[in-house]
C-alpha positions as CSV (number, residue, x, y, z in Angstrom):
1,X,34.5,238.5,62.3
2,X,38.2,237.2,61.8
3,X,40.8,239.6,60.3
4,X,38.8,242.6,60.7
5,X,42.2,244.4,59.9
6,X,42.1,242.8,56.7
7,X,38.7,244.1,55.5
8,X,39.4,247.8,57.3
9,X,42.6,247.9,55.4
10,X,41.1,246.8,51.8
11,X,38.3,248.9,52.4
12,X,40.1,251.8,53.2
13,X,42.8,251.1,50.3
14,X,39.8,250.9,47.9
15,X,38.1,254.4,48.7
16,X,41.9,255.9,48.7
17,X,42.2,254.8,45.2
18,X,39.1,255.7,43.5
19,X,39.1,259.3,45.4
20,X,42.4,260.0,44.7
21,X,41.6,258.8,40.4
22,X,38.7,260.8,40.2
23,X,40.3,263.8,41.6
24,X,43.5,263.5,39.3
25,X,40.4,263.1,36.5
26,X,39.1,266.3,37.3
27,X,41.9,268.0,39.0
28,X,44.8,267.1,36.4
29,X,43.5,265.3,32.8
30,X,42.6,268.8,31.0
31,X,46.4,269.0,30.9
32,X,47.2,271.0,33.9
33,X,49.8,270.4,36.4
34,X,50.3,271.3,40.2
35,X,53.9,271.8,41.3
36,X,54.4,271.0,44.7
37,X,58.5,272.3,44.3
38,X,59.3,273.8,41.2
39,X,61.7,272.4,39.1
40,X,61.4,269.2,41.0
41,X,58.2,267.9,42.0
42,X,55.2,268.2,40.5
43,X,52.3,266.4,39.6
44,X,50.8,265.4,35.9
45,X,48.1,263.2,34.4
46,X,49.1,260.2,32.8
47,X,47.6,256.8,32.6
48,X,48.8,252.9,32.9
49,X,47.0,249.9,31.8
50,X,49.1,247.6,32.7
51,X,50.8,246.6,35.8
52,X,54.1,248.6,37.4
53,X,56.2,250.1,34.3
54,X,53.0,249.3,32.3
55,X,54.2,245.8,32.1
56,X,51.7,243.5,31.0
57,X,49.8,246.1,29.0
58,X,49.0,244.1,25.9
59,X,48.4,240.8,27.3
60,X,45.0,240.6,26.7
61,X,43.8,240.5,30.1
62,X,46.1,238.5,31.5
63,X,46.9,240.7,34.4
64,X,42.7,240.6,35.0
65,X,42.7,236.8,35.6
66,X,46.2,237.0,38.1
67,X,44.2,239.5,39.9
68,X,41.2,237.7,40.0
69,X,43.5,234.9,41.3
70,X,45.2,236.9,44.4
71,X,42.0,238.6,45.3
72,X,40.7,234.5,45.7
73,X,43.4,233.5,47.3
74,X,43.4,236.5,49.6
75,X,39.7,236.4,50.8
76,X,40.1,232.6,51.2
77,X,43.3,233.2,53.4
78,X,41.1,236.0,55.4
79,X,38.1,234.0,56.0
80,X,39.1,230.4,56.0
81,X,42.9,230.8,57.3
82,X,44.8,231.2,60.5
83,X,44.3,235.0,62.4
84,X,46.9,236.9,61.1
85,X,49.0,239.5,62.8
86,X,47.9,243.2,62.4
87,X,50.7,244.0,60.4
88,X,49.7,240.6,58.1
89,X,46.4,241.9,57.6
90,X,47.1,245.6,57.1
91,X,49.5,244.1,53.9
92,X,47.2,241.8,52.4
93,X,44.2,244.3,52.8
94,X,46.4,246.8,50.7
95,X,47.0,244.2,48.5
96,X,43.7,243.2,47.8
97,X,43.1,246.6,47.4
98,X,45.5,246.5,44.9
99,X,43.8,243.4,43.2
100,X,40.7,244.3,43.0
101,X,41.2,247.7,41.3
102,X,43.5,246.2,38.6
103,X,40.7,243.9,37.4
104,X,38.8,247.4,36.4
């Protein structure tokens, strides 16, 4: 299979994601907080539904349709494209990663 970094990376970058939600779920949403350096670092619950700085938030799905778009684009690139470097496919694994888990 071409790009096998590709798939490994957005594979990996999924599971990351949907462990590391579920345990701030369970871990952190009842309201608790772990502080990791007090008085500096420590970690909460809170939510975004948009992209970075909850931009897009109201658009009415359209952050779902430019992920929808990259993730396309991405898997075409990764099974249609050129071999990519290991470092090219490590990236736009972690970016479909990304992608994919914004359309939820």
């Amino acid at each position: 299979m071409k790009n096998q970094g590709f798939w490994l990376a957005a594979g990996i970058g999924i599971l990351l994601d949907v462990a590391t939600k579920e345990w701030a779920i369970r871990g952190l949403k009842t309201g608790s907080e772990i502080v990791l350096w007090p008085g500096v670092f420590h970690l909460t619950y809170a939510e975004n539904r948009g992209a970075a700085w909850s931009l897009f938030r109201e658009s009415g799905g359209f952050l779902k349709w430019i992920s929808l778009l990259v993730s396309l684009g991405l898997i075409s690139l990764a099974l249609w494209g050129r071999p990519l470097g290991r470092w090219q496919q490590i990236g736009y694994g972690l970016i479909l990663a990304g992608a994919v888990l914004a359309m939820d």
